[in-house]
N, C-alpha and C positions, 0 to 999 in steps of 0.2 A: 015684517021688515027686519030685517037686519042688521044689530049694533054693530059699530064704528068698531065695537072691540074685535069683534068677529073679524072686519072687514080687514082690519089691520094685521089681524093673525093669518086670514088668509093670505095678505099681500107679503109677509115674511115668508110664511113657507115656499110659494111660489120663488122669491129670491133664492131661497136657498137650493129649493131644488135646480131651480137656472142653474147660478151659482158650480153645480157638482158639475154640468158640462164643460161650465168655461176652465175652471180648474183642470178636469182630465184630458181638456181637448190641448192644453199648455203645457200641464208640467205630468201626467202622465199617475200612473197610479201610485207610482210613489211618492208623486209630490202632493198626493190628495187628502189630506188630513182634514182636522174639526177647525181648526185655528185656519189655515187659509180659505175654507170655506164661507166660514164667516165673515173673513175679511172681503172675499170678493162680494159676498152676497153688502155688505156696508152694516151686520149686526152683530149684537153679543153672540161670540159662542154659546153662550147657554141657552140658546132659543134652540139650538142644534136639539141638544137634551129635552128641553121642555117640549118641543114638538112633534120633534122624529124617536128620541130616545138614544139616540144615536148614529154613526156614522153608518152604520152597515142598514139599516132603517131609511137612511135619509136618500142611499144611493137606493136601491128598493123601490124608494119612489118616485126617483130618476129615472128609473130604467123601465118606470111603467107610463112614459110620459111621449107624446107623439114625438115630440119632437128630436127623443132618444131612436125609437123606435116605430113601424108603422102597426097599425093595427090592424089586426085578422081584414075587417071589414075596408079598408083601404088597398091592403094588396088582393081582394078579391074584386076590388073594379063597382064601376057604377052599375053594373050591370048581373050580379053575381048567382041569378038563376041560370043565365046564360054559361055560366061553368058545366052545369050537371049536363050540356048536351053537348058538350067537347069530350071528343075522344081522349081518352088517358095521356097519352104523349102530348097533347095538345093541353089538358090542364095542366099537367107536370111543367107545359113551357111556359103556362102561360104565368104560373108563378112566380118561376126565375124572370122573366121577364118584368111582372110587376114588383118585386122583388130589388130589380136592380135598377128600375125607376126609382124604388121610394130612399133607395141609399144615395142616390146621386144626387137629392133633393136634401142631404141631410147631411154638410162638408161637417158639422163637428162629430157626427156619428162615424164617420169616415177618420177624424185623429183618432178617434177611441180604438177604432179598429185598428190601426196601426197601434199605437202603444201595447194594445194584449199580445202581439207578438213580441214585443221585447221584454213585457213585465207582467206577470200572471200574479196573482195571489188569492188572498180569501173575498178583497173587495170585488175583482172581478167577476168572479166568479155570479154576482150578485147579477152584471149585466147577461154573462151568459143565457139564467134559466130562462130569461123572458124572450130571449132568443128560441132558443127551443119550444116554451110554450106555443109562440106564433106560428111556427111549421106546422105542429102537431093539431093544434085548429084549424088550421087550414085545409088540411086533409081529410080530419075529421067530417068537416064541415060541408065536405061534399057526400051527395045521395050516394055514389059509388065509390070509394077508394078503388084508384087504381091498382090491378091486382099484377102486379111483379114481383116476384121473391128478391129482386135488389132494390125496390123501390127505397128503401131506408138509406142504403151504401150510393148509389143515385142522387139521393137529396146530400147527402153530405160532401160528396165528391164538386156538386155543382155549385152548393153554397159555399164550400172554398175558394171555387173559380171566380164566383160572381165577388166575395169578400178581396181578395187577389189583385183584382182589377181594377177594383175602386180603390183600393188602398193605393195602389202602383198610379192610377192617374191622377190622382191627388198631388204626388210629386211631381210628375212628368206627366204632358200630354201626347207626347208621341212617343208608340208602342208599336214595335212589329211593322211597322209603314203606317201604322192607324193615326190618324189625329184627330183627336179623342175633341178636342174643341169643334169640331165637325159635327154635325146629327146623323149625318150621313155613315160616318161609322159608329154610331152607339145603334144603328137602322141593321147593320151587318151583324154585329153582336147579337143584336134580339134575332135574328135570321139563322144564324150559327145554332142556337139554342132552341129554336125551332128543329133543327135538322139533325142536331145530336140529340134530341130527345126521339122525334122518328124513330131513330134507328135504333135507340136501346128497346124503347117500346115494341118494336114491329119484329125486333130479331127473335 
């Protein structure tokens, strides 16, 4: 069993990891220090130090947290044997597609994303890798990587589109004639991504 002290150390951290969302989803990476972390989580700054060690530690393990981010095992589906027997263009879509489900399920992940466009720095940077890890296993993770020499410049071209779109409906929901409050066009979007992958795949 588990002491109370434990239980209480755990429910700290937890705040404070919360905490690092609600701060970046607000006031943006500049306004994300040790002191209003604290203040939002309701604890001494010095638990900041005692638990994480610090600021750049404490986003670290924000950024390793579902609710920042989805996990390999999440945007691979309930189903994810069922990858190995889609064709390459067809795992390639079906990523983006699961992909741009798990960000539209995540509106604070969606300010974050917005902020890194107007404010980069070192703590960013902290959300980026785990960004990149999650591609990179996902790929891995399939029996055959799909075998195209732009498959890399592909992934990065599409995760801006997909990152783009969420960030833009966030503010506005009508886009291009789309109305994004509709399913019926988020139905089109997965359709499009179907079709643009097609054809890089097949050409």
């Amino acid at each position: 069993m588990r002491s109370k002290k434990s239980e209480r150390r755990d429910l700290t951290q937890d705040k404070l990891i919360r905490a690092v969302g609600t701060v970046l989803s607000n006031q943006g990476f500049k306004g994300l220090g040790v002191n209003r972390v604290a203040k939002a989580a309701g604890v001494d700054k010095v638990l900041v130090y005692r638990y994480f060690g610090g600021l750049p530690e404490l986003i670290e393990a924000y950024s390793k947290t579902v609710d920042f981010w989805p996990t390999v095992d999440e945007l691979r589906g309930p189903n994810p044997d069922s990858l190995n027997r889609l064709k390459p263009d067809q795992q390639v879509a079906q990523f983006f597609k699961s992909f741009l489900s798990a960000l539209r399920k995540r509106p604070t992940t969606q300010d974050i994303l917005a902020w890194e466009l107007l404010e980069k720095n070192q703590l960013s940077k902290h959300l980026e890798a785990i960004r990149n890890r999650t591609i990179l296993e996902y790929f891995e993770r399939l029996d055959q990587v799909p075998d195209n020499r732009m498959l890399s410049a592909v992934v990065v071209l599409m995760a801006g589109a997909v990152n783009h779109l969420i960030i833009k409906t966030r503010i506005t929901r009508s886009i291009g004639g789309f109305d994004f409050d509709s399913q019926s066009s988020w139905g089109e979007v997965n359709a499009a991504i179907d079709l643009l992958c097609k054809g890089i795949f097949d050409s």
